[in-house]
PDB file with one MODEL, atoms N, CA, C and O in Angstrom:
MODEL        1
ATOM      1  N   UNK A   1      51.755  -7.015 -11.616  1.00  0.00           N
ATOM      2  CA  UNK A   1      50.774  -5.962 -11.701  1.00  0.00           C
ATOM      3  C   UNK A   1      50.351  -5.768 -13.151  1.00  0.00           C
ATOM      4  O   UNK A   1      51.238  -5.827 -14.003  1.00  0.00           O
ATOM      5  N   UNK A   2      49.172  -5.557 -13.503  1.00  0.00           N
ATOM      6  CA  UNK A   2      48.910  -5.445 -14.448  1.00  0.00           C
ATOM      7  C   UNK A   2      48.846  -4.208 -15.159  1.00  0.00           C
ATOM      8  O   UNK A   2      49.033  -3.287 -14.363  1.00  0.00           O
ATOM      9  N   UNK A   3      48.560  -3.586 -16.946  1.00  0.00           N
ATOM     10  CA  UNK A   3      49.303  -2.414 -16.710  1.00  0.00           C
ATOM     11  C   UNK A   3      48.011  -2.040 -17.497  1.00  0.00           C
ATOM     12  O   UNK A   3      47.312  -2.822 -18.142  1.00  0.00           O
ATOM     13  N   UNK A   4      47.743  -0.162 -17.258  1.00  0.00           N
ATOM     14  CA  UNK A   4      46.434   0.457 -17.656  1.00  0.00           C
ATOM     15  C   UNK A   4      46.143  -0.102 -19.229  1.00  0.00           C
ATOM     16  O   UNK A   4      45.038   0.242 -19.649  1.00  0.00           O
ATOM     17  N   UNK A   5      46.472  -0.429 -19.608  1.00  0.00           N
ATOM     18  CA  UNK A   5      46.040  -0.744 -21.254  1.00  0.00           C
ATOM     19  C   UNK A   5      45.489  -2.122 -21.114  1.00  0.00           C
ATOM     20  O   UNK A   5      44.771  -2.551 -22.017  1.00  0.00           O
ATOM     21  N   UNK A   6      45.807  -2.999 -19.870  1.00  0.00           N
ATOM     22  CA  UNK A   6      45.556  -4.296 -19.348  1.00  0.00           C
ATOM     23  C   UNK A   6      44.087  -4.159 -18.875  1.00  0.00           C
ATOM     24  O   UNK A   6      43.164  -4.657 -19.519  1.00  0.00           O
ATOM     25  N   UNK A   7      43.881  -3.389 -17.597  1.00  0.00           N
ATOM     26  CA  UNK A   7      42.936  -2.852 -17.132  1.00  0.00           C
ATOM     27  C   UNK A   7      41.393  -2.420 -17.878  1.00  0.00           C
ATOM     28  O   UNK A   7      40.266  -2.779 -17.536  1.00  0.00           O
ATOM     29  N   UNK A   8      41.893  -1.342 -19.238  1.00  0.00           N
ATOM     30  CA  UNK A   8      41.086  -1.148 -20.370  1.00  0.00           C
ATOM     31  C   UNK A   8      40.282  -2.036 -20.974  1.00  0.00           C
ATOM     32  O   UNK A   8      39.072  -1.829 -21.059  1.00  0.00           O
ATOM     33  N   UNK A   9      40.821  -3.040 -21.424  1.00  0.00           N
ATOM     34  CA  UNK A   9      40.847  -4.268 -22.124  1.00  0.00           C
ATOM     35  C   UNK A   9      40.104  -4.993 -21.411  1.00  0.00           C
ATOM     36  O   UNK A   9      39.161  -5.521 -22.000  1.00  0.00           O
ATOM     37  N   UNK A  10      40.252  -5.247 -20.035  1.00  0.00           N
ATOM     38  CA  UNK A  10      39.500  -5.476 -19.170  1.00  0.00           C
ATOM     39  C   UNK A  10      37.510  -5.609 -18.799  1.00  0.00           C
ATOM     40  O   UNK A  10      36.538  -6.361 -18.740  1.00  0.00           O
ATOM     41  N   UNK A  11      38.224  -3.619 -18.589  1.00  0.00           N
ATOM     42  CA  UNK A  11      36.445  -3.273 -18.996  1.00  0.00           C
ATOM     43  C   UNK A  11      36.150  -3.481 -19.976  1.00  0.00           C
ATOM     44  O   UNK A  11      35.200  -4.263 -19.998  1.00  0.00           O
ATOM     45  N   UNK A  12      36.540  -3.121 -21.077  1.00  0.00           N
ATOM     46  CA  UNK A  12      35.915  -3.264 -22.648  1.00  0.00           C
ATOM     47  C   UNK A  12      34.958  -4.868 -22.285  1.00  0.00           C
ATOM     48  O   UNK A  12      33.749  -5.102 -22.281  1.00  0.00           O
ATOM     49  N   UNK A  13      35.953  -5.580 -22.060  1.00  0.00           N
ATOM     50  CA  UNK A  13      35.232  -7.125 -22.311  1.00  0.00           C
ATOM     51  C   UNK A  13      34.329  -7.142 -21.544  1.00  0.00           C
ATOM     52  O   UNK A  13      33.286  -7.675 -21.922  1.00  0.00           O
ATOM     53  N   UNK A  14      34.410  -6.515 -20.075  1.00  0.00           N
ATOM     54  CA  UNK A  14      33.458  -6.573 -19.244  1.00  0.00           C
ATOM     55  C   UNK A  14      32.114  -6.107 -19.624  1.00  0.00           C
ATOM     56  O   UNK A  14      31.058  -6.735 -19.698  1.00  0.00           O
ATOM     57  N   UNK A  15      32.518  -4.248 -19.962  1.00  0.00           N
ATOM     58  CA  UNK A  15      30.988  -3.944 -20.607  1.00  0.00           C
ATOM     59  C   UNK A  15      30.708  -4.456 -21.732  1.00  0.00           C
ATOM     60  O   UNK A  15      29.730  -3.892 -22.223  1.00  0.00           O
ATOM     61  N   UNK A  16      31.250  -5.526 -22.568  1.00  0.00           N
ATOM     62  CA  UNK A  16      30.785  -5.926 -24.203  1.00  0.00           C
ATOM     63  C   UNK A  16      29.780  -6.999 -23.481  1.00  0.00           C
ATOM     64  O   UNK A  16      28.584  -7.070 -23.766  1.00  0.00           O
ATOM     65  N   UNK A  17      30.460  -7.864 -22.460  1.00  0.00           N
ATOM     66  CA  UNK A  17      29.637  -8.955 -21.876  1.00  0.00           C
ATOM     67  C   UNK A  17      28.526  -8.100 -21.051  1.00  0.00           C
ATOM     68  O   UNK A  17      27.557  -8.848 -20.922  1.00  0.00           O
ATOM     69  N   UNK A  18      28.276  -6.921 -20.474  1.00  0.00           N
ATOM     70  CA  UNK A  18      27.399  -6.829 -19.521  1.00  0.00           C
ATOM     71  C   UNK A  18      25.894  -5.973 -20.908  1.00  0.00           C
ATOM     72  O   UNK A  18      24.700  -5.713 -20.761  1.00  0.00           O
ATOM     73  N   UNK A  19      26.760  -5.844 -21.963  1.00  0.00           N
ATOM     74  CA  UNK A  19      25.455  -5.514 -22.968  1.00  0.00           C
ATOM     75  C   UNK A  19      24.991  -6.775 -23.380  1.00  0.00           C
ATOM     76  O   UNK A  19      23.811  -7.117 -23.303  1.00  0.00           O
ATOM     77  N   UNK A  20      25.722  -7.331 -23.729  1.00  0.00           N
ATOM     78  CA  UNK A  20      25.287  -8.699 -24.373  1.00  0.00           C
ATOM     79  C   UNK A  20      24.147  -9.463 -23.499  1.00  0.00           C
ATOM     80  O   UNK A  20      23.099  -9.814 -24.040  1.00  0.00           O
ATOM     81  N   UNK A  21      24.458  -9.755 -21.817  1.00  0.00           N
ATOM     82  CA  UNK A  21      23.535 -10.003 -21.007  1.00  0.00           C
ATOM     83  C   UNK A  21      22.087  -8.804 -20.652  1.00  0.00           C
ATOM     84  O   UNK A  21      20.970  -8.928 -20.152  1.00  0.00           O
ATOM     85  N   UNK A  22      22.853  -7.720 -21.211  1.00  0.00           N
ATOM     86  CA  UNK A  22      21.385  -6.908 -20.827  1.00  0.00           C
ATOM     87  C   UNK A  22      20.364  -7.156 -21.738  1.00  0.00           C
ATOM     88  O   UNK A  22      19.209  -7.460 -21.442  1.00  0.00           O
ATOM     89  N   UNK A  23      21.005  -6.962 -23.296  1.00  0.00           N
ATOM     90  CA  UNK A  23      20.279  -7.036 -24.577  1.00  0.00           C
ATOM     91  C   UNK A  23      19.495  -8.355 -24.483  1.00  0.00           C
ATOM     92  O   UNK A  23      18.289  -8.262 -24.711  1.00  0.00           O
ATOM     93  N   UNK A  24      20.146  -9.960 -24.087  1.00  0.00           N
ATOM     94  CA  UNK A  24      19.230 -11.146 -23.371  1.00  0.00           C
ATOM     95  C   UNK A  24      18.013 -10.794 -22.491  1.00  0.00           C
ATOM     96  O   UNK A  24      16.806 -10.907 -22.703  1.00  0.00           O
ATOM     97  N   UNK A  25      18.837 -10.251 -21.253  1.00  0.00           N
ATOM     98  CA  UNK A  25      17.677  -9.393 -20.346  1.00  0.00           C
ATOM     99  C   UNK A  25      16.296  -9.320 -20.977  1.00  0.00           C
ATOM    100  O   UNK A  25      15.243  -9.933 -20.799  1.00  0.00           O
ATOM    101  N   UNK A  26      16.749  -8.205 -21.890  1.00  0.00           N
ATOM    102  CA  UNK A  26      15.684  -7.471 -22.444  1.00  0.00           C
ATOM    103  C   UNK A  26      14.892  -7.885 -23.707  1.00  0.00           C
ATOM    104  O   UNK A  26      13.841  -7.341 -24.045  1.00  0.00           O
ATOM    105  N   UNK A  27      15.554  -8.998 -24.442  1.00  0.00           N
ATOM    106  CA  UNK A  27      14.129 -10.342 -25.270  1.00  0.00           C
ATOM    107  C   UNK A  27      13.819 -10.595 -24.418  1.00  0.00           C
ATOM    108  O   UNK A  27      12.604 -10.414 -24.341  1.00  0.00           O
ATOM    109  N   UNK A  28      14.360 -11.088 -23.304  1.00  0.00           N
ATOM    110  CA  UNK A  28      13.582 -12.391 -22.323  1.00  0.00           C
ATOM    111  C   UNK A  28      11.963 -11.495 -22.067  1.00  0.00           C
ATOM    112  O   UNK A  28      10.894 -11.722 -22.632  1.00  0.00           O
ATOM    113  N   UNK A  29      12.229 -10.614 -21.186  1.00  0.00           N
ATOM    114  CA  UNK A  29      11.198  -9.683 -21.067  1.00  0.00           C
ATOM    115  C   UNK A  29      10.168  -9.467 -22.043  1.00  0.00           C
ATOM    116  O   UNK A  29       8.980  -9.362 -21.740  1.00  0.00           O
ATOM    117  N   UNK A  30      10.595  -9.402 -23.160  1.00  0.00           N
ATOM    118  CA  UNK A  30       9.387  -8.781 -24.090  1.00  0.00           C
ATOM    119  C   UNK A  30       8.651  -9.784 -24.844  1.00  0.00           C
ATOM    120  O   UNK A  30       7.682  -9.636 -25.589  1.00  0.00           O
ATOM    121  N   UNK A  31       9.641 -11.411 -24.329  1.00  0.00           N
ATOM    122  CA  UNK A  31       8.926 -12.287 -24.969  1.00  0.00           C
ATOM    123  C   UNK A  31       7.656 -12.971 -23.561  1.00  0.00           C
ATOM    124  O   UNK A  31       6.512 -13.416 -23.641  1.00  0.00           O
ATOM    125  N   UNK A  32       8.272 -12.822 -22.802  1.00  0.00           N
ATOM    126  CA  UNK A  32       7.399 -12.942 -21.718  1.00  0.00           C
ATOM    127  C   UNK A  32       6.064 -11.752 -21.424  1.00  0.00           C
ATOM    128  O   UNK A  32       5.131 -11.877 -20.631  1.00  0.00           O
ATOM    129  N   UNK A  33       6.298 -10.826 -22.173  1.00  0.00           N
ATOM    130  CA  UNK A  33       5.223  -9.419 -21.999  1.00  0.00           C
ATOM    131  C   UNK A  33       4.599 -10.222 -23.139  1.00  0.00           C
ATOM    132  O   UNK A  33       3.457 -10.612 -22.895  1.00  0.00           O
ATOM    133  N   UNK A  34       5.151 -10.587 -24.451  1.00  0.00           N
ATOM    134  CA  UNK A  34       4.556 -11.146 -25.586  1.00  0.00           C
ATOM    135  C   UNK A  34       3.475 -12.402 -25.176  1.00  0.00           C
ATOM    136  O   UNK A  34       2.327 -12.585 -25.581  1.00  0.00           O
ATOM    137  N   UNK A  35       4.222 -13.129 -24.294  1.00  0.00           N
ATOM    138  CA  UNK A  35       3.177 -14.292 -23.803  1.00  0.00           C
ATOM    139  C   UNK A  35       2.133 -13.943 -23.071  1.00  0.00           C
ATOM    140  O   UNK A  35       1.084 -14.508 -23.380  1.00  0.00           O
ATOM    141  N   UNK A  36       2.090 -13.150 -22.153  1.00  0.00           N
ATOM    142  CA  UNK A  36       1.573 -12.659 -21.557  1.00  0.00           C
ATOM    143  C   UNK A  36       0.309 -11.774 -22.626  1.00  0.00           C
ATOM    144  O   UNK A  36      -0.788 -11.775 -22.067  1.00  0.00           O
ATOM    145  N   UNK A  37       0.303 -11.261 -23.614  1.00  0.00           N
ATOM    146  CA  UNK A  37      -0.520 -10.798 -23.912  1.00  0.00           C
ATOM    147  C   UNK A  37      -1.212 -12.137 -25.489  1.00  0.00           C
ATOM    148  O   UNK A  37      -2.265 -12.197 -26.124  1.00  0.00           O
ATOM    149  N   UNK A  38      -0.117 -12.825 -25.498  1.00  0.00           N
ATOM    150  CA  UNK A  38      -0.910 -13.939 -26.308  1.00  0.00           C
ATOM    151  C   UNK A  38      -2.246 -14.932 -25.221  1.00  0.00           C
ATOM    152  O   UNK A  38      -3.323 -15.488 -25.439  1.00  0.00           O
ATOM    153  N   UNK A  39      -1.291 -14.677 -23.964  1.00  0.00           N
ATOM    154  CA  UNK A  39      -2.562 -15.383 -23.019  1.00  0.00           C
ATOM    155  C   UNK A  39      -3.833 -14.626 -22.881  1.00  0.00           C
ATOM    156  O   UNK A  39      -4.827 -15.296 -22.601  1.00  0.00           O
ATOM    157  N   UNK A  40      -3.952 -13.518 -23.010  1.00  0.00           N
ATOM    158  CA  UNK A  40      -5.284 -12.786 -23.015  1.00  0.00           C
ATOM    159  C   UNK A  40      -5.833 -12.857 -24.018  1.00  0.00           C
ATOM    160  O   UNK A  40      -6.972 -13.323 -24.055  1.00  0.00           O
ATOM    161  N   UNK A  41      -4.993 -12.278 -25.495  1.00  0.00           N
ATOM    162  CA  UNK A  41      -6.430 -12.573 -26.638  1.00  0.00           C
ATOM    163  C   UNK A  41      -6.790 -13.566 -26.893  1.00  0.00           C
ATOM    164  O   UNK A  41      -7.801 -13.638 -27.592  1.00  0.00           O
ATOM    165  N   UNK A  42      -5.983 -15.050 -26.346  1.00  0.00           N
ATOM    166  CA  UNK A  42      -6.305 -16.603 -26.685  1.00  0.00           C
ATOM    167  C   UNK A  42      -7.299 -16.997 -26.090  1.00  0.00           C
ATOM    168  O   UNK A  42      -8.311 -17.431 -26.641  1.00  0.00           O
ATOM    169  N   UNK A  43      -7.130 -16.894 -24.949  1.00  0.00           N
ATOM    170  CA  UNK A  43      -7.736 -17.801 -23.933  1.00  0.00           C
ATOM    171  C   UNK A  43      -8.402 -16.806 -23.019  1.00  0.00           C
ATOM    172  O   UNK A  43      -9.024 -17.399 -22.137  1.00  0.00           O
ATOM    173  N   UNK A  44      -8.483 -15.529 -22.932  1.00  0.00           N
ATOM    174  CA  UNK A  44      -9.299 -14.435 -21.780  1.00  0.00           C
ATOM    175  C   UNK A  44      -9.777 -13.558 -22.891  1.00  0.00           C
ATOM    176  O   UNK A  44      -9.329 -12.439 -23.140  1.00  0.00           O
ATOM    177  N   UNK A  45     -10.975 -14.336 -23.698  1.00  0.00           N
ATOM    178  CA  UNK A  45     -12.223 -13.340 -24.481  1.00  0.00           C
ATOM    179  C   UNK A  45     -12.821 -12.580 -23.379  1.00  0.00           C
ATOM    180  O   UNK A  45     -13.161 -13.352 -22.482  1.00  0.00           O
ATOM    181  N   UNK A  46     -13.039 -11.525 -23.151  1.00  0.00           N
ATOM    182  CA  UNK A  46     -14.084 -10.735 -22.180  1.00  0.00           C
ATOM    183  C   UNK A  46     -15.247 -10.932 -23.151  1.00  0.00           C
ATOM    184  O   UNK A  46     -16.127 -11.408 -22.433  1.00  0.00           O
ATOM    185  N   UNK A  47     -15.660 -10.844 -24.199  1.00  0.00           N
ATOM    186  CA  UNK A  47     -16.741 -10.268 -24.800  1.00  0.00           C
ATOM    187  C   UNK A  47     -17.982 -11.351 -23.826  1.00  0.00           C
ATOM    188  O   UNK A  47     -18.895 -10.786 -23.225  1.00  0.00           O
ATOM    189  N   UNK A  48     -17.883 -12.495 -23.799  1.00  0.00           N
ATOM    190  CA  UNK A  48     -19.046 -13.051 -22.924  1.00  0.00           C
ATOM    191  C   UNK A  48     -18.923 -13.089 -21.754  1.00  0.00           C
ATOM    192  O   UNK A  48     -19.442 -14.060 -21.204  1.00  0.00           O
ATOM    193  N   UNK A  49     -18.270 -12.171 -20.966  1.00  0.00           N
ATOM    194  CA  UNK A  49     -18.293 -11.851 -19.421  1.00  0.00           C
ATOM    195  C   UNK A  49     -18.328 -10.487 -19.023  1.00  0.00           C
ATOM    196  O   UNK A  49     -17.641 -10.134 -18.064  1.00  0.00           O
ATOM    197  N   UNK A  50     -19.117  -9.588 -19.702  1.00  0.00           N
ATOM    198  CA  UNK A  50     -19.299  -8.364 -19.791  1.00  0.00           C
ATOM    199  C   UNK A  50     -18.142  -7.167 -19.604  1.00  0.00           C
ATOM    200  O   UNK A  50     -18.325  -6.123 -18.978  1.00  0.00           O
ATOM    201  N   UNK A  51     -16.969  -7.538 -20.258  1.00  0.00           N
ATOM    202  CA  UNK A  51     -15.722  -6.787 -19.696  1.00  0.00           C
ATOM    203  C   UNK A  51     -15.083  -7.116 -19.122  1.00  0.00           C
ATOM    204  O   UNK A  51     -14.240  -6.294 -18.763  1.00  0.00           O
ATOM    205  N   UNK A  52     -15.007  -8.013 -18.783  1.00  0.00           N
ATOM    206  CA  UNK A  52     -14.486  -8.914 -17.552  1.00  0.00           C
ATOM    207  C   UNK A  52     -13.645  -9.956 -17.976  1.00  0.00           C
ATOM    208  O   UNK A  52     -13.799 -10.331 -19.138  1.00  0.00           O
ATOM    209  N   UNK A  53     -12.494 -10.695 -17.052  1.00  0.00           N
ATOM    210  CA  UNK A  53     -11.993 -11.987 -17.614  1.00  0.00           C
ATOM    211  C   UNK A  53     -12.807 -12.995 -17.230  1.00  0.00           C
ATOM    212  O   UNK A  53     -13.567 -13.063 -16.264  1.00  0.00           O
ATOM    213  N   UNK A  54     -12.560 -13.802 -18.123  1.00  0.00           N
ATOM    214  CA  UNK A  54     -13.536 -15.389 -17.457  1.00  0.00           C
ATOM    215  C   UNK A  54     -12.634 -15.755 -15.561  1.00  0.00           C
ATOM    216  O   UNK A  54     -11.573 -15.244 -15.200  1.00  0.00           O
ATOM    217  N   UNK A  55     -12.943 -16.107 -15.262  1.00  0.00           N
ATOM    218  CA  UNK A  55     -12.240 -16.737 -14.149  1.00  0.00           C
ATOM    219  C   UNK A  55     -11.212 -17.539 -14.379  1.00  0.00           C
ATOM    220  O   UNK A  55     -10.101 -17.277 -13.917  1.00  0.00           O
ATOM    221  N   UNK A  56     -11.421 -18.496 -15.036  1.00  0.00           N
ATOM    222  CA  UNK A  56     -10.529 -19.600 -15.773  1.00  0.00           C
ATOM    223  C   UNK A  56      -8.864 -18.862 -16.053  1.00  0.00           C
ATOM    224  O   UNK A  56      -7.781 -19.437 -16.160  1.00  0.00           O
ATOM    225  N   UNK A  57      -9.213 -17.315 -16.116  1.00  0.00           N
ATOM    226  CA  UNK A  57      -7.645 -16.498 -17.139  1.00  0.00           C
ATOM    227  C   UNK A  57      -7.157 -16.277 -15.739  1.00  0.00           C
ATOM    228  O   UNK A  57      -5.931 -16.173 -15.737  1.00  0.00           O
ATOM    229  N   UNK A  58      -7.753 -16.156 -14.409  1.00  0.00           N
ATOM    230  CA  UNK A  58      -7.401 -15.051 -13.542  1.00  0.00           C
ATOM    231  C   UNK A  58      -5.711 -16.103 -13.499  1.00  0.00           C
ATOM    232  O   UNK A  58      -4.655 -15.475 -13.413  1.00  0.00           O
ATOM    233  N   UNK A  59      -5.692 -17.351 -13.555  1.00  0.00           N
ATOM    234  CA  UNK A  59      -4.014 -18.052 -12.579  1.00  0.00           C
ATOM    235  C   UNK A  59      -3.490 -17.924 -13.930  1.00  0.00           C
ATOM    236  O   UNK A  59      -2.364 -17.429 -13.877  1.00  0.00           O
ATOM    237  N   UNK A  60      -4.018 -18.280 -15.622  1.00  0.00           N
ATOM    238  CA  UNK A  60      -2.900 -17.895 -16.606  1.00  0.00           C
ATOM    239  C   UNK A  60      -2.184 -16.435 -16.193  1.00  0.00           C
ATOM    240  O   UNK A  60      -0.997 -16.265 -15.913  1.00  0.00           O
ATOM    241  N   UNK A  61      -3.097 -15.578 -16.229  1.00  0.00           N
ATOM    242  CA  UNK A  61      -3.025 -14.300 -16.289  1.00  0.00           C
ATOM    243  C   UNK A  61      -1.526 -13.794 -15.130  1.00  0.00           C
ATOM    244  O   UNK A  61      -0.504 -13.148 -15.361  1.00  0.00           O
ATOM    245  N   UNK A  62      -1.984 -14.368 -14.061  1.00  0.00           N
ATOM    246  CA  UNK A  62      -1.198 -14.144 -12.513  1.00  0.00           C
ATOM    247  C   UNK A  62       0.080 -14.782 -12.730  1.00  0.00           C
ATOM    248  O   UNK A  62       1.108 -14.317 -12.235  1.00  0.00           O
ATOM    249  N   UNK A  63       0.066 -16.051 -13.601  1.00  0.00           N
ATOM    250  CA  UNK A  63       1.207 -16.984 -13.623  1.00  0.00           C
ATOM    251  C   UNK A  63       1.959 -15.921 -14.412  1.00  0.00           C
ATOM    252  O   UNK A  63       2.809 -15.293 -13.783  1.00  0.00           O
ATOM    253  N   UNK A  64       1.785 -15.643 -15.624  1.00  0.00           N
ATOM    254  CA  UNK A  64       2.175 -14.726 -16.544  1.00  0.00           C
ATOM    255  C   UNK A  64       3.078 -13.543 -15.826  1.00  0.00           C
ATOM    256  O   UNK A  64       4.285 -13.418 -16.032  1.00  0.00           O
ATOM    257  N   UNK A  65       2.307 -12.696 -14.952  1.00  0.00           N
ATOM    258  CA  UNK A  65       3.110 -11.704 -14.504  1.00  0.00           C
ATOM    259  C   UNK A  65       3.606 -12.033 -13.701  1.00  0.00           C
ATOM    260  O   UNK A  65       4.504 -11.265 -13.356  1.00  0.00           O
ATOM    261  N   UNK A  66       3.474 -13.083 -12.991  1.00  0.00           N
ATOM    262  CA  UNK A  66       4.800 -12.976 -12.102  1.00  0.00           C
ATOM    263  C   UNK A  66       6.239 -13.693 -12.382  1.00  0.00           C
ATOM    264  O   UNK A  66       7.299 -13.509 -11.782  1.00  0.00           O
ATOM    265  N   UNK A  67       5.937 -14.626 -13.550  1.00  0.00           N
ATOM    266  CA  UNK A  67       7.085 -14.529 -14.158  1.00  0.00           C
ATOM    267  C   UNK A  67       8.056 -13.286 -14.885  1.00  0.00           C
ATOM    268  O   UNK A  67       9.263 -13.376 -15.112  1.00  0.00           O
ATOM    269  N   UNK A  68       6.974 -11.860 -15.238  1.00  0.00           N
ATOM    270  CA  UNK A  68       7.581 -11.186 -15.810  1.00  0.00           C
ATOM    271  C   UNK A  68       8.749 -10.035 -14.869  1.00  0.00           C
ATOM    272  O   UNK A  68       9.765  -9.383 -15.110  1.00  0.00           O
ATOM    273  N   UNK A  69       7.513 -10.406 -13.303  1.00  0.00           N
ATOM    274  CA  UNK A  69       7.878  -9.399 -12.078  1.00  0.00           C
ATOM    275  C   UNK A  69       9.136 -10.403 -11.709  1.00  0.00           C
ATOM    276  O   UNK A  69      10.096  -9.835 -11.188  1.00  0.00           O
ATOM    277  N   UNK A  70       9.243 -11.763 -11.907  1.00  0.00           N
ATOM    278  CA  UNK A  70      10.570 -12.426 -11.371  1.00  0.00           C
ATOM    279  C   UNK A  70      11.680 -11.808 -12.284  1.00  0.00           C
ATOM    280  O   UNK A  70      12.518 -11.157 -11.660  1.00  0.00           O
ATOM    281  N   UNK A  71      11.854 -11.885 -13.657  1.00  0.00           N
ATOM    282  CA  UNK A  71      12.723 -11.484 -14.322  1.00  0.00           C
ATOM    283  C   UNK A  71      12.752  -9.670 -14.359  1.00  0.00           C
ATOM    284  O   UNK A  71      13.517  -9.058 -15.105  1.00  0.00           O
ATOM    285  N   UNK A  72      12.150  -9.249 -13.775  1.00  0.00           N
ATOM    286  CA  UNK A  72      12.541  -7.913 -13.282  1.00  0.00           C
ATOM    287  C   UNK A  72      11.644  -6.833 -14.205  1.00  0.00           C
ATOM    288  O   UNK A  72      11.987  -5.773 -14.727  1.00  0.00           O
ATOM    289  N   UNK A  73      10.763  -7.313 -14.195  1.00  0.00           N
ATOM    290  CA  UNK A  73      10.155  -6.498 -15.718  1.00  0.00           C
ATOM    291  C   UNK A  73       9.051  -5.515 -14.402  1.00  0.00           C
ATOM    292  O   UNK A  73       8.563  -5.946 -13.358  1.00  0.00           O
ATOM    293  N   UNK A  74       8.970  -4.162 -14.990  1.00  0.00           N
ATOM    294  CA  UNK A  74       8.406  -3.168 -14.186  1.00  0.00           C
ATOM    295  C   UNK A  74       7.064  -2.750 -14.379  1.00  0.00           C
ATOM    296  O   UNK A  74       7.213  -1.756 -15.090  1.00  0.00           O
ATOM    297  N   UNK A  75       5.955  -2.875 -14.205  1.00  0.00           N
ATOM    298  CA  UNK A  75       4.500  -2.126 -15.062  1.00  0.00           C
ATOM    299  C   UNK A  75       4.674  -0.723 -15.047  1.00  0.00           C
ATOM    300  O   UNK A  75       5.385  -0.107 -14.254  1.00  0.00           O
ATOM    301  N   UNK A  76       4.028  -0.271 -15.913  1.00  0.00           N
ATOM    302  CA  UNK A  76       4.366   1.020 -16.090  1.00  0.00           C
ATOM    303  C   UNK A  76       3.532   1.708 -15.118  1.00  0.00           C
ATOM    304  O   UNK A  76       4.044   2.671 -14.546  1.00  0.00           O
ATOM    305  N   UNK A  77       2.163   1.338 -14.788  1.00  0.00           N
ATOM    306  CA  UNK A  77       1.757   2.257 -13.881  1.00  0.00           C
ATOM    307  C   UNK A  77       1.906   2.451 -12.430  1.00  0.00           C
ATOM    308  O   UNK A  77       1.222   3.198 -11.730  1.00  0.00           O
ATOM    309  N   UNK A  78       3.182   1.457 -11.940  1.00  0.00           N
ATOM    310  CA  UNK A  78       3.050   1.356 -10.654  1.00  0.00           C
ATOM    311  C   UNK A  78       4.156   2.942 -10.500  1.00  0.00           C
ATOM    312  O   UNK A  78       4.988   3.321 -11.324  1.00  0.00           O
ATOM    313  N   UNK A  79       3.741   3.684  -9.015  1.00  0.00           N
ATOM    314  CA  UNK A  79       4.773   4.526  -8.365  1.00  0.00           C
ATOM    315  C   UNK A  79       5.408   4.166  -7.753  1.00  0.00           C
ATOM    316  O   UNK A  79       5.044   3.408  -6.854  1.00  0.00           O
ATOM    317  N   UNK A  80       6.556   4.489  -7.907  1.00  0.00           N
ATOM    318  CA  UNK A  80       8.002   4.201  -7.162  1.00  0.00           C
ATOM    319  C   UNK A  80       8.056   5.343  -5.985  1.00  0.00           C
ATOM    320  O   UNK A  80       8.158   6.461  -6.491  1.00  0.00           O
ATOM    321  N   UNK A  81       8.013   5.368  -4.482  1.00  0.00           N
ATOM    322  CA  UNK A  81       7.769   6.398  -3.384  1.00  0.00           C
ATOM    323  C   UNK A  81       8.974   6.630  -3.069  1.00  0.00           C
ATOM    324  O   UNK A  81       9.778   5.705  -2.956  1.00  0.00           O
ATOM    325  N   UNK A  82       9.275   7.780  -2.891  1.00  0.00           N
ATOM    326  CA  UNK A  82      10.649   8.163  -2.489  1.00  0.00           C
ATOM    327  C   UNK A  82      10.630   7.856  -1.164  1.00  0.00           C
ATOM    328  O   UNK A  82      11.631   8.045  -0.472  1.00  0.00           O
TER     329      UNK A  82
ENDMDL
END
């Protein structure tokens, strides 16, 4: 049996590893929000489509977020319904 100071030691490592993977988590995300917005000012000028994206951005654009929605990344304006 192992003994409470065993146990401790335990979690400690556990939560040191479960920050370490969150803090990953959370570049991964912002470099993917980062790409995601390098794909729009690069390659989706609106100015010659009156406000609009060219067509050409709509699958960068889509590819983009749903890589961000796979890795768990949330938009801010969506509601969550109880």
């Amino acid at each position: 049996m192992s003994t409470p100071e065993e146990y401790t030691a335990a979690l400690e490592r556990l939560q040191q590893r479960f920050n370490e993977v969150w803090t990953q988590h959370q570049r991964m995300l912002l470099a993917l929000e980062n790409a995601r917005d390098v794909v729009h000012r690069t390659h989706c000028q609106t100015s010659n489509y009156y406000g609009r994206f060219p067509p050409h951005c709509w699958k960068e654009c889509e590819e983009a977020m749903d890589a961000m929605l796979e890795a768990g990344w949330m938009p801010l304006d969506v509601k969550v319904q109880p």
